[in-house]
Kinemage of the C-alpha trace (Angstrom):
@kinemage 1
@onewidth
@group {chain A} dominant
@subgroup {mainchain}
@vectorlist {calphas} color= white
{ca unk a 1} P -16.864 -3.919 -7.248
{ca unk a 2} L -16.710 -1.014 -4.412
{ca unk a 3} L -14.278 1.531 -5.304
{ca unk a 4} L -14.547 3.591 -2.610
{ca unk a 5} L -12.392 0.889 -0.223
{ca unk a 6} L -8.854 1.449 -0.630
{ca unk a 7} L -6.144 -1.974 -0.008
{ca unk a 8} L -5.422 -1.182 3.581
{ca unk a 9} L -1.591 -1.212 2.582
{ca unk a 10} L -1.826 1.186 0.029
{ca unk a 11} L 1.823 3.362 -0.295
{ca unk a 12} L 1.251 6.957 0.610
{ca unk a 13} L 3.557 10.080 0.267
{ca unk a 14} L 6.383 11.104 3.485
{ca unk a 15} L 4.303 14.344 3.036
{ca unk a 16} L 0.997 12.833 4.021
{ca unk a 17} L 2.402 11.562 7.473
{ca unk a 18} L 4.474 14.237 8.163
{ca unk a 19} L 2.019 16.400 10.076
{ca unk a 20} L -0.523 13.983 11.096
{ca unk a 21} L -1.302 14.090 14.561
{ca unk a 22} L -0.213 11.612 17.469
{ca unk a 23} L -1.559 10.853 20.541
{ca unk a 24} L -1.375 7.931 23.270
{ca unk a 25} L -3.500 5.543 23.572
{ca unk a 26} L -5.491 7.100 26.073
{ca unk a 27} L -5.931 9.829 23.579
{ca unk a 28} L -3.387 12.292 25.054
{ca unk a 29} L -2.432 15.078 22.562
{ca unk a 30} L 1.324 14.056 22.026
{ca unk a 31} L 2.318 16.488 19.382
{ca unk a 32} L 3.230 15.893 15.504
{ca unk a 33} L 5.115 14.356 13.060
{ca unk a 34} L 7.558 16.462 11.884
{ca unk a 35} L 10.399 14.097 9.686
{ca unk a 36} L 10.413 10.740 8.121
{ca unk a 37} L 13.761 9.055 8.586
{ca unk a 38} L 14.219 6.354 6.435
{ca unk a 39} L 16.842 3.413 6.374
{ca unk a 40} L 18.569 3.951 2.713
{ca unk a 41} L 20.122 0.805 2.663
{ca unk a 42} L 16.883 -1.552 3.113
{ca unk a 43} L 14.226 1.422 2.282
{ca unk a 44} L 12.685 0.742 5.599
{ca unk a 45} L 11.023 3.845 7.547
{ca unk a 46} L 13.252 3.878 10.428
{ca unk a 47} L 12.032 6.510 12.838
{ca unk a 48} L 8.980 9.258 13.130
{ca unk a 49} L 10.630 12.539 14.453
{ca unk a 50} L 7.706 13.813 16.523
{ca unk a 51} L 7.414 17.122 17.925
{ca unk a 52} L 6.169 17.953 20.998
{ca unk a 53} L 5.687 20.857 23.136
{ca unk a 54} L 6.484 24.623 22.672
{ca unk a 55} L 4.823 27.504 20.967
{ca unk a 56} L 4.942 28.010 16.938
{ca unk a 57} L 7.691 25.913 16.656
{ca unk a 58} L 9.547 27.806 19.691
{ca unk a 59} L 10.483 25.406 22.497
{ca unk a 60} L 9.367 21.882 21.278
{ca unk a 61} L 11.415 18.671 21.576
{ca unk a 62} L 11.716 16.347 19.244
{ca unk a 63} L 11.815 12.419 20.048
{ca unk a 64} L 12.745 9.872 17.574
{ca unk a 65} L 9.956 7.218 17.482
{ca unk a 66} L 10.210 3.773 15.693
{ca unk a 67} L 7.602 3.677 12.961
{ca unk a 68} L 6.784 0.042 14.237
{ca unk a 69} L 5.952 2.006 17.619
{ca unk a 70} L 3.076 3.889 15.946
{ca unk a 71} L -0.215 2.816 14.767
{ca unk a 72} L -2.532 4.392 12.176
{ca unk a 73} L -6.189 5.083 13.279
{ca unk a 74} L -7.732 4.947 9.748
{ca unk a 75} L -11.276 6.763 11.233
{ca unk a 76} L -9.542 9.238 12.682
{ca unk a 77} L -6.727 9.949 10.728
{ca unk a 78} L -3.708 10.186 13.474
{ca unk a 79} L -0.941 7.861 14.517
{ca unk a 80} L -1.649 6.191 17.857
{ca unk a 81} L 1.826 5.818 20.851
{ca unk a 82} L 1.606 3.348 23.278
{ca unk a 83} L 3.587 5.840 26.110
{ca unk a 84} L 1.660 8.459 28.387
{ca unk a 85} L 2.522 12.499 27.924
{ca unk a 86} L 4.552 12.190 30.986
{ca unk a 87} L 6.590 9.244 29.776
{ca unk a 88} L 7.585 11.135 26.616
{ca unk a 89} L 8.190 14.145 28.534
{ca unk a 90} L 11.054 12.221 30.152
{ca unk a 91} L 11.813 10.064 27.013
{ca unk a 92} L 15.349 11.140 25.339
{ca unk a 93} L 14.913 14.072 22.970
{ca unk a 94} L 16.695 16.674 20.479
{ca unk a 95} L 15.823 19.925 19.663
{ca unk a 96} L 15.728 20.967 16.099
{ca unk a 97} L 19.243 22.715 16.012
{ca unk a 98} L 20.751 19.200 17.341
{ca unk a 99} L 20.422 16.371 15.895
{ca unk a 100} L 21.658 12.997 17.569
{ca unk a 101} L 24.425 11.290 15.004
{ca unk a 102} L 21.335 8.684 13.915
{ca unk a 103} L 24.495 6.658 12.532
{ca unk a 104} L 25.655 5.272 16.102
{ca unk a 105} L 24.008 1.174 16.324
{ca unk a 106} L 24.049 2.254 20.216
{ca unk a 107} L 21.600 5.455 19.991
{ca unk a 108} L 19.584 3.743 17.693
{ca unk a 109} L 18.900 0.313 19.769
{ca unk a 110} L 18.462 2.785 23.159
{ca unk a 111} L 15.598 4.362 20.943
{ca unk a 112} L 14.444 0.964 19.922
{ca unk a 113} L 14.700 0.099 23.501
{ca unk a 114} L 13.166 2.941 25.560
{ca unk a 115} L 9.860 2.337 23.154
{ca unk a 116} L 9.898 -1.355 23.716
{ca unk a 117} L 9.794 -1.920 19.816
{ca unk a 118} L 11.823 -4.328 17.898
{ca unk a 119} L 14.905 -3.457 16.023
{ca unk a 120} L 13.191 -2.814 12.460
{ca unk a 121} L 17.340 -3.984 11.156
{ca unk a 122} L 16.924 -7.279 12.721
{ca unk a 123} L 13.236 -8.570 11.487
């Protein structure tokens, strides 16, 4: 038996996605993730916070992304985003000093919404 081929689902740490890279799928650079927000109630990883933009930190925007939205590339070791640079340039952001209240159903179905991705509370 191969040891060297790990089960595809295998559980990782929030610190070995936070950081990892994300671009479109047309391989535009679309910044990092930067937070793991996860559901407490069901356990469910409900949003990426991805950073984009700015300087050392200075000036970047932060978007909240469904997890659902994003898709590992195993080879190259990023998080794929079906949405152009330009598209998330005008998507609804935050900047790190504030937060949207994540706790409103309506913010979090306009996220759900804007990245066409399925409720992860009603699957």
């Amino acid at each position: 038996m191969n040891q060297t081929l790990a089960f595809k689902h295998s559980p990782i740490k929030a610190s070995k996605v936070i950081g990892k890279g994300v671009v479109s799928t047309m391989r535009e650079d679309l910044g990092e993730v930067k937070e793991i927000m996860i559901d407490p109630v069901t356990g469910r990883i409900a949003y990426a916070v991805l950073a984009f933009g700015g300087f050392l930190g200075l000036g970047e925007k932060l978007f909240a992304i469904p997890f659902s939205a994003l898709t590992y590339d195993y080879e190259k070791d990023e998080y794929l985003l079906n949405v152009t640079k330009e598209r998330l340039k005008n998507a609804p952001g935050f900047d790190s000093s504030n937060w949207p209240s994540m706790a409103q159903e309506q913010w979090n179905r306009d996220m759900y919404s804007y990245y066409e991705a399925r409720p992860y509370w009603e699957l």
